[in-house]
Each structure stands twice: as structure tokens, then as C-alpha cells.
C-alpha positions as CSV (number, residue, x, y, z in Angstrom):
1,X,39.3,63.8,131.3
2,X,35.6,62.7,132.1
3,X,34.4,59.3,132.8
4,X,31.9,57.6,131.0
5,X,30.0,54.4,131.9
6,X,29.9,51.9,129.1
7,X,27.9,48.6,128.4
8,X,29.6,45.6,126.8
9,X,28.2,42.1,125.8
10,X,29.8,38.8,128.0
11,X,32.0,37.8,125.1
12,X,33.8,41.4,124.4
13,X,34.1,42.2,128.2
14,X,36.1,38.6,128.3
15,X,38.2,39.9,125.4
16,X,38.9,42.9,127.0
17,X,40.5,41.8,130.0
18,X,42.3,39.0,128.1
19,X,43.6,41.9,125.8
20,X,44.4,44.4,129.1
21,X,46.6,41.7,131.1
22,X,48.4,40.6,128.3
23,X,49.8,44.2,127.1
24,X,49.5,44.9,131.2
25,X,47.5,47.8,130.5
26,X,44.5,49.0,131.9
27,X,40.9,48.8,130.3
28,X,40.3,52.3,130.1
29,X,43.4,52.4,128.2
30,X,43.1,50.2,125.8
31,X,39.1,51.3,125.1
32,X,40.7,54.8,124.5
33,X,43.2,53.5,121.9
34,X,40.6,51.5,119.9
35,X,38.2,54.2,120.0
36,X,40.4,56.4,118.9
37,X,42.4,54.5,116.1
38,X,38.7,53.5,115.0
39,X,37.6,57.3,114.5
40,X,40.8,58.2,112.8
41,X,40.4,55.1,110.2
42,X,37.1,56.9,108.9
43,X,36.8,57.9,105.7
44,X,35.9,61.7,105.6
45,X,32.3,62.1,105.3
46,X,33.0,64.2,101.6
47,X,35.0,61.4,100.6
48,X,33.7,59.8,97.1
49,X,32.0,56.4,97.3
50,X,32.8,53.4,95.0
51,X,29.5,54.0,92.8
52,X,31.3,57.9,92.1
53,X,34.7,56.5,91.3
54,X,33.6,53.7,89.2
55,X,30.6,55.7,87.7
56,X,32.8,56.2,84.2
57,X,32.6,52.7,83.9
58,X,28.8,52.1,84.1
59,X,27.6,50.1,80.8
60,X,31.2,50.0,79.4
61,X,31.2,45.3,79.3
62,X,30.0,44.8,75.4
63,X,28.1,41.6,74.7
64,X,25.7,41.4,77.1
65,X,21.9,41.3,77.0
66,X,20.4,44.5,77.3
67,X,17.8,43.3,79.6
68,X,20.1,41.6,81.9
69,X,18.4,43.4,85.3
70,X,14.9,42.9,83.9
71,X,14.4,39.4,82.6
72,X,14.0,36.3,84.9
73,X,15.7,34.2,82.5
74,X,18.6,35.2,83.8
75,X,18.2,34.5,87.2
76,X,17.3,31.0,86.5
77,X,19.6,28.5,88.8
78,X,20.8,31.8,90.6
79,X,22.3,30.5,94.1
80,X,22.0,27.0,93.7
């Protein structure tokens, strides 16, 4: 196992410690556990996005203004 050197803002390294006494285990530890559960959680890079799954569906909604994305009408009172 090789040991790395890592930097961590105030509030996280506070966190850390909190997180390490109350399971009484040791930093290192519990970095190693996050970083790994975090790297197994991500979706394969061939994975399909949302756009690709939901790409069927593009233009499907009836009834609406064909200019919808074009015309500033629309965005009148947007946000407010």
C-alpha cells in the first residue's frame, strides 16, 4: 500500500475526525472507504445519458407553440 498526502479544506478535515472517532476508526480508513464506495457508484463511462434514453420522446407534447425556444413572448415574467 503507498501513502499519499492529501489536502482538505478546515470544515471537511473537522468532519473527518468527527466521523473517525465516532465509528473509532482511523482517517485513512475511512478516506479509503469513501473513495472507494464513490468510484464504484460511477456510472460506466459507455453508459447512455438521459438526452439518449429520452430521445424517442423529443417533440412528442401536442399543443404547443411551435416557436416556444425562439420567441421572447414566452419568457415574459420568467423567474419572477
Amino acid at each position: 500500500m503507498q501513502t499519499i498526502s492529501l489536502k482538505l479544506p478546515d470544515h471537511l478535515l473537522v468532519q473527518l475526525n468527527s466521523e473517525a472517532r465516532a465509528r473509532r476508526v482511523t482517517k485513512s480508513l475511512l478516506v479509503r472507504e469513501c473513495l472507494q464506495k464513490a468510484l464504484n457508484e460511477r456510472p460506466p463511462a459507455d453508459s447512455p445519458s438521459c438526452y439518449e434514453l429520452a430521445r424517442d420522446l423529443a417533440g412528442t407534447i401536442k399543443g404547443l407553440p411551435e416557436d416556444l425556444a425562439e420567441n421572447p413572448e414566452y419568457m415574459e415574467g420568467f423567474g419572477q
